[in-house]
N, C-alpha and C positions, 0 to 999 in steps of 0.2 A: 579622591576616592569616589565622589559622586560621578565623575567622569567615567569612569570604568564602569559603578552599576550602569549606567546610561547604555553604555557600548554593548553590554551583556544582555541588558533587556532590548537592544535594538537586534541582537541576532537574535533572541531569540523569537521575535517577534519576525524575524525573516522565515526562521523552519516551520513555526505555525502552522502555516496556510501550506508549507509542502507536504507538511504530515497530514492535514487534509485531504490534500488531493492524490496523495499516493491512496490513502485511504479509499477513496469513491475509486480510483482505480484498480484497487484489488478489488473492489466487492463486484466492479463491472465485471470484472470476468470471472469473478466466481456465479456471478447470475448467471453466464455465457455456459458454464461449464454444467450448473445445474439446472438448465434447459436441456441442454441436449441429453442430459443423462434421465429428464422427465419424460422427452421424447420418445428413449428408448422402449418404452413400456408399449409404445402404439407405431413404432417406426420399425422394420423390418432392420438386420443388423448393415443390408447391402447399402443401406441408404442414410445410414448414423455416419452423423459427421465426427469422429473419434478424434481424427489426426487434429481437428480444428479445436474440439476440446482440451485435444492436450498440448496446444501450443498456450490458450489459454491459461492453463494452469501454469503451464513454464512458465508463461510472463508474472501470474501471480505469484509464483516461489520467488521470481527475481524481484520483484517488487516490494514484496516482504521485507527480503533481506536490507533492500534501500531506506526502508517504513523504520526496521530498527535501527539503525542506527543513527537516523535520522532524530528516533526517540531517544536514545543515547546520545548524540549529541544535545538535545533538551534539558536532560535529565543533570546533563554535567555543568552544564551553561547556569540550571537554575540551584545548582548546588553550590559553585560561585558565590550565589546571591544571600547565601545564609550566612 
C-alpha cells in the first residue's frame, strides 16, 4: 500500500508545477489582453490591436480548460490519498 501512496504522490508531484505554469501563462496574456484594452482609452480605434487581443484571450480560454482539469486530475489523485 505504501507503494501506491508513493506512485500517487509522485504524480502528483509531476502536475504541480504544470498547474503552475499553465497558470503564469494565462495571467500572461490576460496582462496582454488588459493592455491593449488600457491602450484603447489613448490609442485611436485604426491602430488597437483587437485581433491580437483576441487571440490572446482564445489561448487563455484554451488554457483554462487544460488548468482544470489538470486541477481535477490533482484533486482526484489526492483524494486517493485519504
Amino acid at each position: 500500500m505504501n507503494t501506491q501512496r508513493a506512485i500517487i504522490k509522485g504524480h502528483i508531484a509531476d502536475l504541480k508545477p504544470k498547474k503552475i505554469e499553465l497558470a503564469g501563462r494565462i495571467a500572461a496574456n490576460l496582462r496582454a489582453v488588459k493592455n491593449t484594452l488600457a491602450a484603447s482609452t489613448v490609442t485611436s480605434i485604426e491602430q488597437l490591436d483587437i485581433e491580437g487581443a483576441a487571440v490572446h484571450l482564445s489561448e487563455a480560454a484554451s488554457l483554462k480548460a487544460e488548468y482544470l482539469e489538470t486541477c481535477g486530475k490533482i484533486a482526484a489523485l489526492e483524494s486517493e490519498l485519504e
